[in-house]
Structures are given as C-alpha cells and as structure tokens.
C-alpha positions as CSV (number, residue, x, y, z in Angstrom):
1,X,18.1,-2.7,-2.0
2,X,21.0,-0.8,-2.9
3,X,21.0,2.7,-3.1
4,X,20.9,3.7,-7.2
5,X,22.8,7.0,-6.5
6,X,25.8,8.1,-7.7
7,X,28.2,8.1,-3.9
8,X,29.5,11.7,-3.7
9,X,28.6,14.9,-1.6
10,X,25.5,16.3,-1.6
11,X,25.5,20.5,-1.4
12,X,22.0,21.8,0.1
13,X,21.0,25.0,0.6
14,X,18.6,26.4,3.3
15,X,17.2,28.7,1.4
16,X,13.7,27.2,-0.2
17,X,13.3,26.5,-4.0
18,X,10.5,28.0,-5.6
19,X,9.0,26.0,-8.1
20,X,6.3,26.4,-11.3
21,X,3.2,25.0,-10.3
22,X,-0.2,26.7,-12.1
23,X,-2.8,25.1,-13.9
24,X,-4.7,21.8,-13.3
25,X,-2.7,18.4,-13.4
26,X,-5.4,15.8,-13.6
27,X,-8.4,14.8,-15.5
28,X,-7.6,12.6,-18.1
29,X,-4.2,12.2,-20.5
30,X,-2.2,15.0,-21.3
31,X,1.0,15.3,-23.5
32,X,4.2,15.1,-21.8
33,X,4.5,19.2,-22.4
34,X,1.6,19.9,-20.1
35,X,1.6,17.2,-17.4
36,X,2.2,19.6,-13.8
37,X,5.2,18.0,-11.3
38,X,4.1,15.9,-8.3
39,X,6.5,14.3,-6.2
40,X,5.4,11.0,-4.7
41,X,7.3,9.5,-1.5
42,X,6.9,5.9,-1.1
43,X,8.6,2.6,0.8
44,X,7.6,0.3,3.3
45,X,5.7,0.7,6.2
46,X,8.3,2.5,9.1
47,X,10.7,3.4,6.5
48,X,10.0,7.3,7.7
49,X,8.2,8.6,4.1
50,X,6.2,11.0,6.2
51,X,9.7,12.4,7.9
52,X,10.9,13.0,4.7
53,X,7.9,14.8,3.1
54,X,7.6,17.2,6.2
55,X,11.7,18.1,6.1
56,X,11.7,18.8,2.2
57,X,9.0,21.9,2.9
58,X,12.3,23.0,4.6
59,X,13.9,23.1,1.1
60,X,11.0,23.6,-1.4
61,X,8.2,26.2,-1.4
62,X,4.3,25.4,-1.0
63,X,4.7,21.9,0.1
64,X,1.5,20.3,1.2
65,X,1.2,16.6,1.8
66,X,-1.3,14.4,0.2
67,X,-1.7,11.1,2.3
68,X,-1.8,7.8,0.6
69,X,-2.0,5.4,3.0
70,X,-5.0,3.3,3.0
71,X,-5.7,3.3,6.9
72,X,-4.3,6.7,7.5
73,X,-7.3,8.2,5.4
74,X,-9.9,7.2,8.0
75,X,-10.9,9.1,11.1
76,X,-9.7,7.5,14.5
77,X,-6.7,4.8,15.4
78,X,-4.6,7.6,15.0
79,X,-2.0,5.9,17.3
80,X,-2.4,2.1,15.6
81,X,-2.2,4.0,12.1
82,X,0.7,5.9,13.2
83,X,-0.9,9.3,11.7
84,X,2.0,12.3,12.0
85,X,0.9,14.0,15.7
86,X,0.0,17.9,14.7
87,X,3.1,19.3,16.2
88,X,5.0,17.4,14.2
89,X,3.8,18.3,11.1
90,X,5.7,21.5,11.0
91,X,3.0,23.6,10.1
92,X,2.8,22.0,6.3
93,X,-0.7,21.1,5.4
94,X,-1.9,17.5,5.1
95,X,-4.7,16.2,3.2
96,X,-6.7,13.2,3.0
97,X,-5.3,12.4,6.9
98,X,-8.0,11.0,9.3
99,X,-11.0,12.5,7.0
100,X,-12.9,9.7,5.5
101,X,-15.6,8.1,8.0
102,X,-14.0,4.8,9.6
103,X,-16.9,2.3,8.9
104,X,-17.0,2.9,5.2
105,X,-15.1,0.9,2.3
106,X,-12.5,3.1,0.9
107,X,-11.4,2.2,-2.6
108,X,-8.5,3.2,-4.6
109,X,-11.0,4.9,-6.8
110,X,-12.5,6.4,-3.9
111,X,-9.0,7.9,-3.1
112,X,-7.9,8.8,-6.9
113,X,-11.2,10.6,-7.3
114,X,-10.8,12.5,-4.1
115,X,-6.9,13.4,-4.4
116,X,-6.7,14.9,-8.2
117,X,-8.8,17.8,-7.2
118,X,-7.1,18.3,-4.1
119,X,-3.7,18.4,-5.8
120,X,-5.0,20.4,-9.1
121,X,-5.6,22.9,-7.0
122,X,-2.1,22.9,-4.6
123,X,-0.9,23.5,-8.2
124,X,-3.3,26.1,-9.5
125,X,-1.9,28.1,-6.4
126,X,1.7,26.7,-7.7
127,X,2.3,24.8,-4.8
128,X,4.2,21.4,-4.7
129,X,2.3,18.1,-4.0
130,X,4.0,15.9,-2.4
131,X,1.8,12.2,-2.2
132,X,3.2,9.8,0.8
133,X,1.9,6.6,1.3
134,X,2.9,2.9,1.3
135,X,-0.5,2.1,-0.2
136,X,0.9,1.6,-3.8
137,X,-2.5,0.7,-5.4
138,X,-3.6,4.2,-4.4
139,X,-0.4,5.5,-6.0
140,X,-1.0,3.9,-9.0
141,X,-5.1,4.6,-9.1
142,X,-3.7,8.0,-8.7
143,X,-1.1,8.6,-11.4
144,X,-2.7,5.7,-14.4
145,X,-5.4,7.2,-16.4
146,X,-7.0,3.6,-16.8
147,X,-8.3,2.1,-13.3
148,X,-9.6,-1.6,-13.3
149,X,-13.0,-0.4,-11.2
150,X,-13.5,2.2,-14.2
151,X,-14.4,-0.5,-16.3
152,X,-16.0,-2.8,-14.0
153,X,-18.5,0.2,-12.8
154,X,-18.8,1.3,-16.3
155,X,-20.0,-1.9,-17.3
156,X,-22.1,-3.1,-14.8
157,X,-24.3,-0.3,-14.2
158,X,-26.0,-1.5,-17.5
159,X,-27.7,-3.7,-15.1
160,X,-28.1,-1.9,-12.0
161,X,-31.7,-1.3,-12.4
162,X,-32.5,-4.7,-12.9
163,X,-31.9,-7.8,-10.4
164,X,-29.2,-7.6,-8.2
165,X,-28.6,-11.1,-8.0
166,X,-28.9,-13.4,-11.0
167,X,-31.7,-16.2,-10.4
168,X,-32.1,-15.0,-6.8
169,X,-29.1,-17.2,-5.6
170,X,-27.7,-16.4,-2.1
171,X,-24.0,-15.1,-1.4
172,X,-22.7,-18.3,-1.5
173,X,-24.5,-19.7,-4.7
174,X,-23.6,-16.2,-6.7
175,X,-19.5,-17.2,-6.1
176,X,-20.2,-20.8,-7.1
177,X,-22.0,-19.3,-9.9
178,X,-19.0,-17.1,-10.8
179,X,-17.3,-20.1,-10.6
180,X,-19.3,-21.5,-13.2
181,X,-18.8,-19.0,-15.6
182,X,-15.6,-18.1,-15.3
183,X,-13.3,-19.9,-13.2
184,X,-10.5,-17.7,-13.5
185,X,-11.9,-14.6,-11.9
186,X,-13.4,-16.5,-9.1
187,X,-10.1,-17.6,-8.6
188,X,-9.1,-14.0,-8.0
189,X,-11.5,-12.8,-5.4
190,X,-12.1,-13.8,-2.2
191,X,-15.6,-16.2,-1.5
192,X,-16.7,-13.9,0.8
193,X,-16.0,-10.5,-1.2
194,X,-19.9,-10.8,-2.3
195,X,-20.0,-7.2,-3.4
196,X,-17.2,-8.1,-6.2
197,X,-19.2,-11.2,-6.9
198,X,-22.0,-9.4,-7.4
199,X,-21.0,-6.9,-10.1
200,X,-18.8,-9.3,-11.8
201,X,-21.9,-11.3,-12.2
202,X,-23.9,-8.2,-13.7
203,X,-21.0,-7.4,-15.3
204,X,-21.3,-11.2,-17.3
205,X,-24.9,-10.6,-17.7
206,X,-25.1,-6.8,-19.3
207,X,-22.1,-7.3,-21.7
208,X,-21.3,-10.9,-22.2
209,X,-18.0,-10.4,-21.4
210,X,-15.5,-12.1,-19.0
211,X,-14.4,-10.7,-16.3
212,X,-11.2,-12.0,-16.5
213,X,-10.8,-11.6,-20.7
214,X,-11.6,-8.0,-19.6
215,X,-8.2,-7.3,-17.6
216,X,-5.5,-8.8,-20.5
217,X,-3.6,-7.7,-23.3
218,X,-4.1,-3.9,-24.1
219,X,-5.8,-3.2,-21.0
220,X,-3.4,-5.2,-18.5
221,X,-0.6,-3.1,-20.0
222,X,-1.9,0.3,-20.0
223,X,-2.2,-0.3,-16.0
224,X,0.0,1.9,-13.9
225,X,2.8,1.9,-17.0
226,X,4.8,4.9,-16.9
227,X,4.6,6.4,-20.2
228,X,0.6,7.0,-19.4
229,X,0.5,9.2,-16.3
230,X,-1.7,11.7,-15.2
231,X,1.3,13.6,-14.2
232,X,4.9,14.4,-14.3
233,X,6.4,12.5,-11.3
234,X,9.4,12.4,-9.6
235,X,9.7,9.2,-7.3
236,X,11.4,9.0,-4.7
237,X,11.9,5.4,-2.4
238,X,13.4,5.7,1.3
239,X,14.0,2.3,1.6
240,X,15.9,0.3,4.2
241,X,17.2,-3.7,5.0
242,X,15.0,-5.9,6.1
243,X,16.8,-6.6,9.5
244,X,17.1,-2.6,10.6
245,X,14.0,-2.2,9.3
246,X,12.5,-5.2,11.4
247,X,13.4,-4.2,14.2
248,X,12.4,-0.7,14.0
249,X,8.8,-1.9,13.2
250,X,9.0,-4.2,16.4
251,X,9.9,-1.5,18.6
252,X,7.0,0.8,16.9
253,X,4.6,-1.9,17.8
254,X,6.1,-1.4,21.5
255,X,5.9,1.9,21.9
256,X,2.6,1.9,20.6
257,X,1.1,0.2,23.0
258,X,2.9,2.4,25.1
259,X,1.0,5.2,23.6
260,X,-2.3,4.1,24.2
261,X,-3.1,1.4,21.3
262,X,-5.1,-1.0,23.3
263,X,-7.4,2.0,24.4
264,X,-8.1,2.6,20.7
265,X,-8.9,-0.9,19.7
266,X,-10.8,-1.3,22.8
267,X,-12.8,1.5,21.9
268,X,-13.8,0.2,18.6
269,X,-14.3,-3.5,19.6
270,X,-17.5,-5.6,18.6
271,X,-17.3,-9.2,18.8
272,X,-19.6,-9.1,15.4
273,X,-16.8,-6.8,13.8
274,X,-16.7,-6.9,10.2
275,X,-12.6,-7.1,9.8
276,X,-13.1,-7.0,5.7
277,X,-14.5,-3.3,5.9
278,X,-13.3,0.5,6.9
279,X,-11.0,1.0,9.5
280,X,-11.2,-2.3,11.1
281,X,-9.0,-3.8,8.2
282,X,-6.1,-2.0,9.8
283,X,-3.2,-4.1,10.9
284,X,-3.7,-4.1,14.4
285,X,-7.6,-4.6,14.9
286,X,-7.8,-8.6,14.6
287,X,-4.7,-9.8,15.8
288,X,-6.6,-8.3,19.3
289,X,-9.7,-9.9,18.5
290,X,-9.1,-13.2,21.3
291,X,-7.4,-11.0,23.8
292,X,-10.6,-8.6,23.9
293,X,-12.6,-11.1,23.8
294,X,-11.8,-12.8,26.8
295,X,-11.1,-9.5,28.4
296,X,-15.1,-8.4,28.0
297,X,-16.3,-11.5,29.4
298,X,-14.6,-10.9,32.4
299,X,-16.4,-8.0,32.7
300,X,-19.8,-9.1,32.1
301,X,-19.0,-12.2,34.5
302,X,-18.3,-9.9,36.9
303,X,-16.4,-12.6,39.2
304,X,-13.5,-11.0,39.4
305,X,-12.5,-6.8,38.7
306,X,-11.5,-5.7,34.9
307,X,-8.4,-5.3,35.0
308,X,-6.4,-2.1,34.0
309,X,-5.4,-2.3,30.2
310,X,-1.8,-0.8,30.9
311,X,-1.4,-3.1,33.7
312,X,-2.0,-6.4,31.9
313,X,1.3,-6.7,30.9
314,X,2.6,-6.3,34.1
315,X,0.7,-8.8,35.8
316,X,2.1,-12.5,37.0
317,X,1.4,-14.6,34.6
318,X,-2.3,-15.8,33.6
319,X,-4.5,-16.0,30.6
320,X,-5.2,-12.2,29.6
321,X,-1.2,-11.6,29.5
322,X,-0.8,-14.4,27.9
323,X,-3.4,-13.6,25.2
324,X,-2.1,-10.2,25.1
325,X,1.3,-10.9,24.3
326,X,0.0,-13.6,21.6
327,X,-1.6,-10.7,20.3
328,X,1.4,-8.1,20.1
329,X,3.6,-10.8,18.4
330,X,1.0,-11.8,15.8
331,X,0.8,-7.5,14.9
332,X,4.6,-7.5,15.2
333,X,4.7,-10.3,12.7
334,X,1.9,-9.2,10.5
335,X,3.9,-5.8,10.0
336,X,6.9,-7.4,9.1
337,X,4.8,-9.3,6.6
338,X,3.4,-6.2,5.1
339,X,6.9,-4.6,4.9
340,X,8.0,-7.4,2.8
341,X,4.8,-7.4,0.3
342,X,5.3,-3.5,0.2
343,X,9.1,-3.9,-1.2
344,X,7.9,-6.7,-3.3
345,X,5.5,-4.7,-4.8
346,X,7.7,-1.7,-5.6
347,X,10.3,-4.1,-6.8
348,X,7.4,-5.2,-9.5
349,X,6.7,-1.3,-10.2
350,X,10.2,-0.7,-11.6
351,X,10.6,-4.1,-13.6
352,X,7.3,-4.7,-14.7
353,X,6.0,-1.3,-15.3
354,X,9.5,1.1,-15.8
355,X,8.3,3.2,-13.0
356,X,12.2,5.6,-12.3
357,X,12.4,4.9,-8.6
358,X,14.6,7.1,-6.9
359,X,16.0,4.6,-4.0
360,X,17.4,6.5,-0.8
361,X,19.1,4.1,1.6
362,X,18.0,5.2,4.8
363,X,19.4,2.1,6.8
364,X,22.8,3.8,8.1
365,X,20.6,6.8,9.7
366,X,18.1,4.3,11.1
367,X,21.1,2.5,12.7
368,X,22.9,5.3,14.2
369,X,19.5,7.4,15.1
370,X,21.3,10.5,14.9
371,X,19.2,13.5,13.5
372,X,22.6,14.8,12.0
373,X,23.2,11.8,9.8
374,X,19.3,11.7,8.6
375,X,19.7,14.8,7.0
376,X,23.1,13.7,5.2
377,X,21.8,10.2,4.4
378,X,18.2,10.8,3.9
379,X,17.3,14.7,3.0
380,X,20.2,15.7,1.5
381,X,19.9,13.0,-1.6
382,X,16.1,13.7,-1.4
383,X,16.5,17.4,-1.7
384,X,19.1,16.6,-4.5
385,X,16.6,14.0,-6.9
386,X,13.7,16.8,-6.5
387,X,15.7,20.0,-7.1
388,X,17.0,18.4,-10.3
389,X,13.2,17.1,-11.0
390,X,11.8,20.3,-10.8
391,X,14.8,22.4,-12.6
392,X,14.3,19.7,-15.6
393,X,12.4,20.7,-18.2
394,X,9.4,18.3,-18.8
395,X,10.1,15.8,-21.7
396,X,8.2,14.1,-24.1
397,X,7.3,10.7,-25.0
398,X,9.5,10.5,-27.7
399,X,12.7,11.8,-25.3
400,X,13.3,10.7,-21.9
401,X,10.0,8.6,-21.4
402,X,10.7,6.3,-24.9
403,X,13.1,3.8,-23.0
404,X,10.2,3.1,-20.7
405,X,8.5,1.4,-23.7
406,X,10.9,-0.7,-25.0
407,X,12.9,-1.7,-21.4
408,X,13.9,-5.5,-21.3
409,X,12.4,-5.9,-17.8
410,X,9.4,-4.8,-19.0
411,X,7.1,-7.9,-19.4
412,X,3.8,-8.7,-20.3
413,X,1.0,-9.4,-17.6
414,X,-1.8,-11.5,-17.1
415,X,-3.5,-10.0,-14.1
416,X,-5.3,-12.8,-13.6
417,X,-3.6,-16.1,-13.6
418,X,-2.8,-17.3,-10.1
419,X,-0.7,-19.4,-9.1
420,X,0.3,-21.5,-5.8
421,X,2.9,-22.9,-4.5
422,X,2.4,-25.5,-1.8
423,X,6.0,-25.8,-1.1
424,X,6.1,-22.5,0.1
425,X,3.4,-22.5,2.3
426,X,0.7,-21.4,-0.1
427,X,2.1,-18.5,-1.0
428,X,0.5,-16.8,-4.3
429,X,2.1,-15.5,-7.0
430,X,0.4,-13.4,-9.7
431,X,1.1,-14.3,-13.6
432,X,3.4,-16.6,-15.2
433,X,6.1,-14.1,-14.7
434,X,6.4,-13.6,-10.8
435,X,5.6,-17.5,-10.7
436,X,8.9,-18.3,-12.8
437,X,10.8,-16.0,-10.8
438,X,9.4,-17.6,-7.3
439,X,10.2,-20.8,-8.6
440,X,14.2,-19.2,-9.2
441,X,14.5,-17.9,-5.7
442,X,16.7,-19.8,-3.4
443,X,14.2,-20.0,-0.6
444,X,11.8,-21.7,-3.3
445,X,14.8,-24.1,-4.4
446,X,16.1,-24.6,-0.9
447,X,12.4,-26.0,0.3
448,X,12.0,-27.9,-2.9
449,X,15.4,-29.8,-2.2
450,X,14.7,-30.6,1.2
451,X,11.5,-31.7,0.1
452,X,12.8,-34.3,-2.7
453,X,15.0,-35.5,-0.2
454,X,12.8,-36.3,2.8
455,X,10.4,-38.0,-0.4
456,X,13.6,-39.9,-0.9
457,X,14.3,-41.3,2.0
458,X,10.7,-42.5,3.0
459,X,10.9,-44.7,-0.5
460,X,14.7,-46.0,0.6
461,X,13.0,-46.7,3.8
C-alpha cells in the first residue's frame, strides 16, 4: 500500500516529548473530551512494529509497550514467536510478553480484560501506552466498548447451572444440533470448536435467541467502529510490499531455525497435541508435527542413533531431511499466508469501520537494511504522526470523529453470512460485501475465465 503521507522532510528532535497522560482510560464509554491517548502500532507479521515502538521511547517520554500479539502473550517459544530478546528492548517496559501460561486458551476478552488496567495505570502515572501487535482482534477487543463474547457469556450463563449439554447429545450431535437450529451460525464455527457449540446452544436455550440474529444490525455495527472507542488512538501502520516483505519472513524462518527453533518445538512435542489450544496454535508447531514424529520413533526404535537436531539439515539425503525441509517450507508458506490475511484485515479496518490508519512505507529501509535510512523512512514519519497526535487537542464526536459516521466506504455488515468460492480454492469471504469485492478482483476473474474456457472446450470436444 502506498504510503498516505504527505512526501517532504521530516525534522526530529532528540530531545524526548513529554506528554499529558493522568487519569484512567478504560472502563466503559467516555466522551471524546475525556478519552486518554494511546498509540497503537500495528502491520503484518515481520513488518518491524516492535522496532518501531522500542525507537519512539527515544522521542517520547514514559513509553511502555503493551504486547498484542496473540502467541507472543504466552510463556515459552520465545524464538518461534519472535518475542523482542531483553537487550533489545532498550530498557522500555513490556507488558503482557511471555506472561500468560502456554497450555491455556487465551481469548481476546481474556487480553482486553487484562490490558485496560495495565494501560490505565501507565497513564495514571502519565505515561504513554504504546499497544504493538498484529493480532488485530485483540486490538479491536481492546479499543470497542462492545465485544461479541460480552454478549454470548452474558447470555449463556442463564443456563450454566443447569445441563451442559442439551438432551445429553455428544460433541458431535450438539454441532449437528446447532445445525438444526440455526444453520447460519454453525456455518461460522468450526465442528470441532465444541466449547462454542456448547454455549451457543445454552445460549438458544436460556434466551430464545439466535445466535446469529444476535450479531446483525445495531450490534454488527457498533463492533470495532471508530466513533465508539475506549480511547483516543493514534494509529500507526508500518507496512511493506508483499515481495520485500516475503522474503524477509522467509529468511526469519531461516535464521530461526538457526536460533534454536526446532529445540523449542521439540521440547513441547506430544503426538496427542491439541493444535486448537494455547501456545500450540502458533505458526510453527504443526507444520513440524510429521518431522517429529518420525524423528521420536527413531528413538524409541533404537536401530539406529538420534540424530543431532542441528545436523539434520546437513545430512546426505534421507527421510528426516527430507521431512524437515517439507516442514520449513510449509511454516515459510503459512507465514506468508498470514502476512497477507493480516493486510487484508487492516485493509477492512479502514473501509469498513473508518479506523485513521497512519501507513508508514517501510519497504525502501527493508530493501537497503541500513539503520540510517530506518530512521528517515520509518521513525522519522512515526515520530512526526504521534508528536502531532499528542500536541492535538482531543476532539469530539461532532468535530473531527463526524466523517467517520457518514464515510462512503463505510458499509453495513453481516458478520455472519459466509460465503465460498470454489474457484478460488475454497477461499472464504465474510458478508455480501468482501464476497462482491472477491468476485471483482482480477485473480477471481482471471480463474473464472480460464475456467469457462476449459468448460468450453470439453463441450466443442
């Protein structure tokens, strides 16, 4: 994406810019007046978010990171996650980074619960929260004041002291049952996501309501739109092309295994592992699932020695380097796949929900890799879009936030509606919306031609 800035000189000075904090900037909506400043890095997975977060403490007083990436929260992996060493950190506290116990389920209402206190009270000191995370989910959980799990929880615990499981059906009977009743939010979940399931289907039976008539109109649109937020942020997306960004990822994966990657997933490997859950949902856990599998039953065959996990790679040929490098190319492709979903996503942030998304164009600094044109390309308009943030005086809904409301790219949402598209692989597209614009896209059209024309020729034939 093209960078939104204006191209002319940035002027930064050393010196670092205090900043109002004070007072508490959560719990619950707030006029515009009163909402406390939080800066909020986001971007794709590699783009360097966590670079920029630690550099701006060099320009702005009482910095301290909150983490927002979903795997980054847990304890351990810290090579796989790609967790910011301790040395590097600069000194500037980080928070919500390898705390939360690996084999639990982490939810974004887990995280939003966790982070407002933790940021109210980097203000009360008037310190400057500075959220970083590609988890964007979390990010909205964080800054909407209506969260989808609110309601859910709200309404099925009217029936948590009764039976769990309506008619005492098994896991799979419950999602056919959902199925049953109301085919549209079955068609959201996952079959095996039985703890959804499960409170959808107390959620039916305590209030009568759908599930999915729950999630539309009023309630659809109060989600994550900008004019609601628990605070006053300042966005600010390092972005960067696909094809530098590619092959930055690639060579991550690389020197990650360098690093000692294979150690950590070794470490935490169970052939009964539960891939859906904790830690283990982590890019990077599965894709080794057949290479350590056949790797421990070599060792309990004992036929022949283990081999060295750092010398695999190096060995002549057979099926452990083989499954290894099958391995590496499915986490390389998998992270390219997630930096792609990631940009999608905050592509949708800005024209569905008028999110101001301050784009920095970090490719030319990632190209040249020079520390010297980071800071020109990359801190230097950072610096710029948050000094002016903070110096701004906070607006009200009926100034600077207003156009949110009535933007032409904002759109009404079904969350619900799913939709598929067979041509292009199965991919799923959310609403009638991002299913008309799939359906415009010249990778859509381009497979749908080729497609009428092979059909085409097997009639002429």
């Amino acid at each position: 994406m093209e960078d939104e800035r204006e191209a002319a000189p940035f002027e930064v000075s050393n010196e670092p810019i205090s900043h109002g904090g004070g007072g508490g900037g959560g719990g619950g909506e707030k006029t515009a007046e009163k909402k406390k400043k939080v800066v909020v890095v986001m971007g794709a997975t590699g783009a360097g978010k966590s670079r920029v977060a630690i550099d701006l403490a060099s320009h702005f007083s009482g910095v301290e990171v909150v983490n927002a990436d979903s795997m980054q929260v847990y304890r351990g992996l810290d090579v796989l996650t790609n967790k910011v060493p301790l040395p590097d950190r600069n000194g500037v506290p980080h928070h919500l980074l390898g705390s939360i116990d690996p084999s639990v389920e982490f939810t974004s209402r887990d995280f939003r619960d966790l982070s407002i206190p933790i940021i109210d009270d980097i203000l009360s000191r008037d310190g400057l929260p500075v959220v970083v995370g590609g988890t964007n989910y979390y990010i909205q959980a964080l800054v909407s004041p209506f969260l989808v799990d609110d309601v859910v929880e709200n309404l099925a615990s009217c029936s948590l002291d009764g039976p769990q499981e309506l008619g005492g059906a098994d896991e799979v009977a419950s999602f056919e049952q959902l199925k049953e009743i109301d085919p549209v939010a079955a068609n959201r979940i996952h079959p095996n996501d039985h703890r959804k399931i499960k409170r959808y289907l107390n959620l039916y039976e305590s209030s009568g309501v759908l599930p999915s008539h729950l999630f539309q109109g009023e309630n659809a649109e109060k989600w994550g739109r900008a004019d609601s937020f628990r605070y006053n942020c300042c966005f600010v997306w390092v972005d960067v092309s696909l094809p530098v960004l590619d092959r930055y990822v690639e060579q991550r994966v690389d020197c990650m295994i360098d690093a000692g990657l294979l150690d950590e997933v070794h470490d935490i490997y169970s052939p009964n592992t539960d891939y859906t859950r904790g830690i283990c949902q982590a890019i990077g856990v599965r894709e080794f699932e057949m290479f350590f599998k056949s790797y421990f039953s070599i060792e309990e065959s004992n036929e022949v020695p283990r081999p060295d996990l750092s010398e695999i790679l190096d060995m002549n040929g057979g099926e452990l380097k083989t499954l290894l490098i099958e391995a590496i190319n499915k986490l390389k492709a998998n992270t390219r796949k997630l930096v792609r979903r990631q940009k999608r996503r905050l592509n949708q942030l800005k024209a569905y929900f008028g999110w101001d998304l301050h784009c920095i164009d970090a490719t030319e600094a990632f190209s040249c890799n020079s520390g010297d044109t980071w800071h020109k390309i990359v801190i230097e308009p950072c610096v710029n879009v948050v000094r002016n943030f903070l110096l701004e005086e906070s607006s009200s809904l009926t100034g600077k936030q207003e156009p949110c409301l009535q933007s032409k790219n904002l759109v009404l949402r079904d969350l619900w509606t799913q939709y598929i598209c067979e041509a292009c692989g199965n991919q799923v597209l959310r609403g009638a919306h991002e299913w008309e614009q799939h359906k415009q896209g010249r990778g859509h059209r381009k497979r749908i031609f080729r497609l009428k024309k092979r059909l085409d020729s097997s009639r002429a034939g």
